[in-house]
C-alpha positions as CSV (number, residue, x, y, z in Angstrom):
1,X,-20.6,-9.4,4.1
2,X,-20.9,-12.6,6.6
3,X,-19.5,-11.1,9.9
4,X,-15.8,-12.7,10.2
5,X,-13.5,-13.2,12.8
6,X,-10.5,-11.5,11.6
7,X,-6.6,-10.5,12.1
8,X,-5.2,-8.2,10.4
9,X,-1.2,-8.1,10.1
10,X,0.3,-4.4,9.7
11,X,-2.9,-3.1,10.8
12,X,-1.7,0.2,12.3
13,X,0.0,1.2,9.1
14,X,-1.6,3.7,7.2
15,X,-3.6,1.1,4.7
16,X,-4.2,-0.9,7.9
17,X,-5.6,1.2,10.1
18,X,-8.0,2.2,7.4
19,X,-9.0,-1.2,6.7
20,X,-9.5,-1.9,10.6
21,X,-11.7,1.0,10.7
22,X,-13.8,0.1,7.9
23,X,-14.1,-3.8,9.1
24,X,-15.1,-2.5,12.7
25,X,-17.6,0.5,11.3
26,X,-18.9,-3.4,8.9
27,X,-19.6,-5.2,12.4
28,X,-16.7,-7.5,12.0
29,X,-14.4,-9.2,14.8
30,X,-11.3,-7.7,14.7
31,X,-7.6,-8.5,15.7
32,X,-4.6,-6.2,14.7
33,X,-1.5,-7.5,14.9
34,X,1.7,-5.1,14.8
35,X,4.6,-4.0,16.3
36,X,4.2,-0.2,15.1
37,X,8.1,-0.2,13.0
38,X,6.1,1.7,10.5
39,X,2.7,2.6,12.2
40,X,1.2,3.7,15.3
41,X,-1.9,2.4,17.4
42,X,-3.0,6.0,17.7
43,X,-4.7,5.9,14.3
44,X,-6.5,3.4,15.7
45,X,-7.9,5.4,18.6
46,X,-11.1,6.1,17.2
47,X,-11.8,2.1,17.3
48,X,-9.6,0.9,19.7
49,X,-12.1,-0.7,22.3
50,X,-13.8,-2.4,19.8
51,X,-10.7,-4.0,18.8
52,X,-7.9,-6.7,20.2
53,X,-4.7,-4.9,19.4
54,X,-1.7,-7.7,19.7
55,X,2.1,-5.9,19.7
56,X,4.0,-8.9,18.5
57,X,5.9,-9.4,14.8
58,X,4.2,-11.4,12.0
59,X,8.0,-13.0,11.6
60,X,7.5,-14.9,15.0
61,X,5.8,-17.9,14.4
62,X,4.7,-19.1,17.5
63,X,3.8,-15.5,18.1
64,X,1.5,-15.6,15.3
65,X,-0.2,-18.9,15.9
66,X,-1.3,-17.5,19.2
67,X,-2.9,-14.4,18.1
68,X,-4.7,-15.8,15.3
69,X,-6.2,-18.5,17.6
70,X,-10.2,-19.0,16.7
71,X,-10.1,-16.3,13.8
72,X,-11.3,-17.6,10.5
73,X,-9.5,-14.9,8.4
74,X,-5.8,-13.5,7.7
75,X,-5.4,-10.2,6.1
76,X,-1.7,-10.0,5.9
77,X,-0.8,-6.4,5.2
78,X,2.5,-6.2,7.2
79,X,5.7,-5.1,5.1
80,X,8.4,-2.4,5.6
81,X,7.2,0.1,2.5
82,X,8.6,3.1,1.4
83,X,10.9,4.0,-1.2
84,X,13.7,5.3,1.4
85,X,13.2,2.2,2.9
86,X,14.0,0.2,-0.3
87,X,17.3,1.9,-0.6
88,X,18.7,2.3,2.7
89,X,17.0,-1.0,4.5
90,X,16.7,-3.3,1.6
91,X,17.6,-6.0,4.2
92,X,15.3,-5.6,6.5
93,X,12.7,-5.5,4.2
94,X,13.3,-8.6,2.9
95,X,13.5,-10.1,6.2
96,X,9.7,-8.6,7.4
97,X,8.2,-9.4,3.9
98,X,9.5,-13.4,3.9
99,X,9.9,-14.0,7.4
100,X,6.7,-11.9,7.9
101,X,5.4,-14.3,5.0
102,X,6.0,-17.5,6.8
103,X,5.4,-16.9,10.0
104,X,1.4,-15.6,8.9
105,X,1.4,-18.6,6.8
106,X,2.5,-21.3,10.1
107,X,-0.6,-19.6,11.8
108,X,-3.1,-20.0,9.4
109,X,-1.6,-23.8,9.0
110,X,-1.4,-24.6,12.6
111,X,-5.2,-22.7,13.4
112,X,-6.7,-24.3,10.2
113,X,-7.3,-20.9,9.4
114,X,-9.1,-21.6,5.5
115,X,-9.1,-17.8,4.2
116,X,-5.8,-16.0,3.5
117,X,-5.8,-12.6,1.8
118,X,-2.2,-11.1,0.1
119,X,-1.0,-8.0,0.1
120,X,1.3,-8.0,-2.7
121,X,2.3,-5.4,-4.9
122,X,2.9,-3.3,-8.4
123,X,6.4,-3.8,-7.6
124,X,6.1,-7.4,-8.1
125,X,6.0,-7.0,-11.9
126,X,7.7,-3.9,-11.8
127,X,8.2,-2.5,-15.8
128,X,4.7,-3.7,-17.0
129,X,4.7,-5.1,-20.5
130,X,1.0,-3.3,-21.3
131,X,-0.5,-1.1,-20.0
132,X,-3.3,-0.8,-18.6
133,X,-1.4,-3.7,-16.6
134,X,-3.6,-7.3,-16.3
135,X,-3.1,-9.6,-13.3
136,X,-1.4,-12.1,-15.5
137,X,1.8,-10.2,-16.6
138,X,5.2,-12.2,-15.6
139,X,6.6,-11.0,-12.3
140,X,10.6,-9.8,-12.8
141,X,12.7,-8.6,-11.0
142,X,15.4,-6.7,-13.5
143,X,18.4,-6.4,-11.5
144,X,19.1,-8.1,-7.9
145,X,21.7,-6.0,-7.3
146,X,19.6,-2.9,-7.3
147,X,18.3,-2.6,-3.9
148,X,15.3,-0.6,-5.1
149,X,13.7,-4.5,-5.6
150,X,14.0,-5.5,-2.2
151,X,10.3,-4.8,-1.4
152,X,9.3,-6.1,-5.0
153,X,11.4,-8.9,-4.6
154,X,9.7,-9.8,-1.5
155,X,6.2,-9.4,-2.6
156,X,7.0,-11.7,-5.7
157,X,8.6,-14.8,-3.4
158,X,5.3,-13.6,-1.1
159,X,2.8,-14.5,-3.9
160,X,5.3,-17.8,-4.6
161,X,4.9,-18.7,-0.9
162,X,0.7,-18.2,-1.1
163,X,0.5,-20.4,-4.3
164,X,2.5,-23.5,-2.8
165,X,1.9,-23.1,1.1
166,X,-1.2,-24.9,2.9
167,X,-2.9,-25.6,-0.4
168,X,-4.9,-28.4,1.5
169,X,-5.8,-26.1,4.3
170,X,-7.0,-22.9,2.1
171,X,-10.1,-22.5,0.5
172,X,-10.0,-19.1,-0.1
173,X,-6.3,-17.8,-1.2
174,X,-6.6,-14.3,-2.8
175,X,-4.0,-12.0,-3.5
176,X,-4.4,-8.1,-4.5
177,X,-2.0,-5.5,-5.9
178,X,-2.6,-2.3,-4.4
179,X,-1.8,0.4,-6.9
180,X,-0.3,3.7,-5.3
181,X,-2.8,4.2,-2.6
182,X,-2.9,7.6,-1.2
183,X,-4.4,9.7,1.7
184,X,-4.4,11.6,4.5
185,X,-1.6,10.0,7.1
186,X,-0.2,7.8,4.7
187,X,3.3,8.5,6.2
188,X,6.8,10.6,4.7
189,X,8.1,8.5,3.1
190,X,6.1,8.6,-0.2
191,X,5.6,10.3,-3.3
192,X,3.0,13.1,-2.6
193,X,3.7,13.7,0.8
194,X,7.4,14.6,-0.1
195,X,6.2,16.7,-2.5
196,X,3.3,18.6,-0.6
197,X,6.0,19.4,1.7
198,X,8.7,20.2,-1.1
199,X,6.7,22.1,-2.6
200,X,5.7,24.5,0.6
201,X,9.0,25.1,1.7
202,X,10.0,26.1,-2.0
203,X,6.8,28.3,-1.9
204,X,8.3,29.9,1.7
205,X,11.6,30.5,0.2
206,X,10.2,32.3,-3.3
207,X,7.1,34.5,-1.7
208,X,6.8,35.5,-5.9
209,X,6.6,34.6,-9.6
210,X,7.2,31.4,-10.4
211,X,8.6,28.9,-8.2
212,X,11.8,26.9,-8.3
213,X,10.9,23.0,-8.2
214,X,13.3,20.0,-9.0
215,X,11.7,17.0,-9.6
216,X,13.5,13.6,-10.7
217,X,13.7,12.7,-14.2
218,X,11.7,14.6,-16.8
219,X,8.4,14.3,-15.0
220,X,6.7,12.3,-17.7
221,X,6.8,9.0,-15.6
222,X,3.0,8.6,-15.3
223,X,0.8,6.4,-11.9
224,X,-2.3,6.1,-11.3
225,X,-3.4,6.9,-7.9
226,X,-6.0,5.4,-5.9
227,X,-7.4,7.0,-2.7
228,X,-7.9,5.3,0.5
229,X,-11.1,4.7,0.6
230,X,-11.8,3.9,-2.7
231,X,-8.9,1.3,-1.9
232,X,-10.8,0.1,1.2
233,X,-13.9,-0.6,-0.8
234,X,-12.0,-2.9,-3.3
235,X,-10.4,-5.1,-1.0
236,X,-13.5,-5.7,1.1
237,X,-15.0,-6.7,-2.6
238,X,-12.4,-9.0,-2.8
239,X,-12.4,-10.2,0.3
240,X,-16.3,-10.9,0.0
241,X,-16.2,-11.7,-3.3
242,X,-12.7,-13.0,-4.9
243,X,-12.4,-16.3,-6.3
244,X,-9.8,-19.1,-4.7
245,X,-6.2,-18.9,-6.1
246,X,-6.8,-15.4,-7.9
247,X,-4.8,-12.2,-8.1
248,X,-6.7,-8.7,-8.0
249,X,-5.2,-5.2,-9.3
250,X,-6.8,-2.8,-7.0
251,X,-6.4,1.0,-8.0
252,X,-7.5,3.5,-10.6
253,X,-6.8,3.3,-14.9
254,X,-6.6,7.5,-14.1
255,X,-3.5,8.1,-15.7
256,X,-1.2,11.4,-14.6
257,X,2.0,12.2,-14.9
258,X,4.2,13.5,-12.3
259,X,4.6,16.7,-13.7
260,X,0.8,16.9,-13.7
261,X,1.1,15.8,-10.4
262,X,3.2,18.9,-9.3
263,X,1.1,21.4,-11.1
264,X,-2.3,19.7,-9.3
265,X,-0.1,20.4,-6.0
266,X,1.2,24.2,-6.8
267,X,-2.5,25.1,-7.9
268,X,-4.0,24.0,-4.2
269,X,-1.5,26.3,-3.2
270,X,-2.4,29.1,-5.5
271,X,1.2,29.1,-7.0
272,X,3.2,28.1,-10.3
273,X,5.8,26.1,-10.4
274,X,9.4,26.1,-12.8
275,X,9.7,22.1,-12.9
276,X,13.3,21.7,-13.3
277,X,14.5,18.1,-14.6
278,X,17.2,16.4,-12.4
279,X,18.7,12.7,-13.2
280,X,15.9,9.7,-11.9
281,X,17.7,6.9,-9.5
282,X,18.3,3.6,-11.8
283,X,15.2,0.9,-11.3
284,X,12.0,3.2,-11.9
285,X,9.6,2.6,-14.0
286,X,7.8,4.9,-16.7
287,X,4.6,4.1,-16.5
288,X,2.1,2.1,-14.4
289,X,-1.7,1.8,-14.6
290,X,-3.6,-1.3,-13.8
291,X,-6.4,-2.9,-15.3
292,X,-9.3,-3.4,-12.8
293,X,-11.4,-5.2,-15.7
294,X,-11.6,-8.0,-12.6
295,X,-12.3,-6.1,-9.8
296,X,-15.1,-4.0,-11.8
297,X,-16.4,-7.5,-12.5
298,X,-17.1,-7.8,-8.5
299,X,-19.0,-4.9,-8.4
300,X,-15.9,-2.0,-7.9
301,X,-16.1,1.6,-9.0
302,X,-13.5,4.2,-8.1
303,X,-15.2,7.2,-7.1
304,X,-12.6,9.7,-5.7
305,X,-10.9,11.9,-8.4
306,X,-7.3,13.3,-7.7
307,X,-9.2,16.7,-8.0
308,X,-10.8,15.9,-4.9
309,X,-8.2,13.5,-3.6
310,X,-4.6,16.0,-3.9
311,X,-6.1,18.7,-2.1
312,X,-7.2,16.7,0.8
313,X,-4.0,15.5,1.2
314,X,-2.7,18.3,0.8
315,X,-4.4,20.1,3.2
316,X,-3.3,17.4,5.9
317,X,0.4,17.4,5.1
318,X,0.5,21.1,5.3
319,X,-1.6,20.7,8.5
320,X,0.5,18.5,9.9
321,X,4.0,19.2,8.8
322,X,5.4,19.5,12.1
323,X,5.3,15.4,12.6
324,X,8.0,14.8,10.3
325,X,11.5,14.2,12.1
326,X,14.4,16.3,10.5
């Protein structure tokens, strides 16, 4: 890849800082911009003098404009993720993903910044129609009222906003849909973390036989989960290689269900589990799997296997349990 000049919104979150990394390690110039509500600048440590960290918020404009001054890139990653986050802040994650939006959007317009690269989301067309899912599916949004939408809501007026904004400055407008990315120090807040750590204390509290472990719904809800790196190495295909006004699914067509999830988990920890069904929260969907038939097309092939990938992670939440604030 052509050595850039590039900022990178949200980029000590835990996708972020893995991206910096990797664009650093490339020989890139690099900018992060953030103002850690999510992340912290120490997983940046490793790179942090070969980087310009910036501590402002992507929803100030004039903020913005300044710290993208002479880049010739945006990768806006910045967002308030997190399914706790959807319920209980739905708010203020609208307000970071549109505000956030726009004011990434007045700095590539008032810097003449040409190359703007999406972060959008599987949220954005929520219950897929087919699956494997295509870029092309209709974004919905099934019930405003549900607060679980907020973030999808706001990636969906995001990708609006991309489409109709600067359209004579742009000559490179790309938008990808990350598809349950996962890793070591990807945060609480999400799916296999919660139940790593479920899943020990449960393990803790029943020292034999089978153990005891509620789940939501019937566990047959199915993902596909990418891993980090494998992640990293699609967007930078994207970002090399992506066409001007086009929409990339970036994860894994590895299907599991979350009941397969929990018995991957319980077997790193040499233990069974008793799944035991409990009502799922209204606004989830069943299944989700993209198609990467586009991003294959640029030269992209997974290579991380949940077999390899859960107990990593697993390994690190255990390790590190002791982060988590009660």
């Amino acid at each position: 890849m052509i050595k850039k000049n590039i900022i990178v919104t949200g980029g000590t979150g835990f996708i972020g800082a893995y991206l910096v990394r990797r664009l650093v390690k490339d020989g890139h110039n690099v900018r992060v911009v953030d103002n850690d509500l999510r992340g912290s600048k120490t997983r940046l440590a490793s790179v942090i003098s070969n980087i310009t960290m910036i501590a402002c918020d992507c929803r100030d404009g004039d903020a913005m404009t300044d710290a993208a001054k002479g880049c010739d890139t945006i990768l806006h990653l910045a967002a308030l993720n997190g399914t706790e986050n959807f319920y209980n802040r739905p708010e203020l994650v609208l307000d970071v993903g549109i505000r956030g939006m726009y004011g990434a959007l007045e700095a590539a317009r008032r810097n003449n910044i040409e190359n703007f690269v999406l972060a959008s989301s599987s949220e954005a067309y929520q219950t897929p129609p087919v699956v494997p899912t295509p870029e092309n599916v209709p974004l919905t949004i099934p019930d405003p009222w549900n607060p679980r939408y907020s973030y999808g809501g706001s990636k969906l007026i995001s990708e609006i906003m991309l489409a109709n904004y600067n359209r004579d400055i742009f000559k490179r407008a790309l938008i990808f849909r990350p598809h349950n990315v996962y890793g070591p120090d990807m945060g609480f807040e999400h799916v296999i973390p919660q139940l790593v750590l479920r899943a020990k204390k449960q393990i803790a509290a029943h020292p034999t036989g089978k153990v005891p472990f509620e789940i939501q719904g019937d566990g047959m809800q199915t993902r596909s989960f990418i891993h980090v790196n494998d992640f990293v190495d699609g967007l930078l295909k994207i970002v090399e290689k992506g066409e001007h006004r086009n929409v990339y699914h970036i994860g894994t067509e590895e299907e599991i269900t979350i009941r397969q999830l929990v018995e991957l988990i319980f077997k790193w920890f040499g233990r069974e589990a008793e799944i035991i069904s409990s009502p799922a929260p209204e606004g989830g969907t069943l299944r989700r799997c993209p198609d990467i038939a586009k991003l294959s097309a640029l030269g992209f092939a997974p290579k991380v296997g949940l077999d390899v990938g859960i107990p990593e992670i697993a390994a690190w939440y255990v390790a590190n349990a002791t982060q988590k604030s009660d």
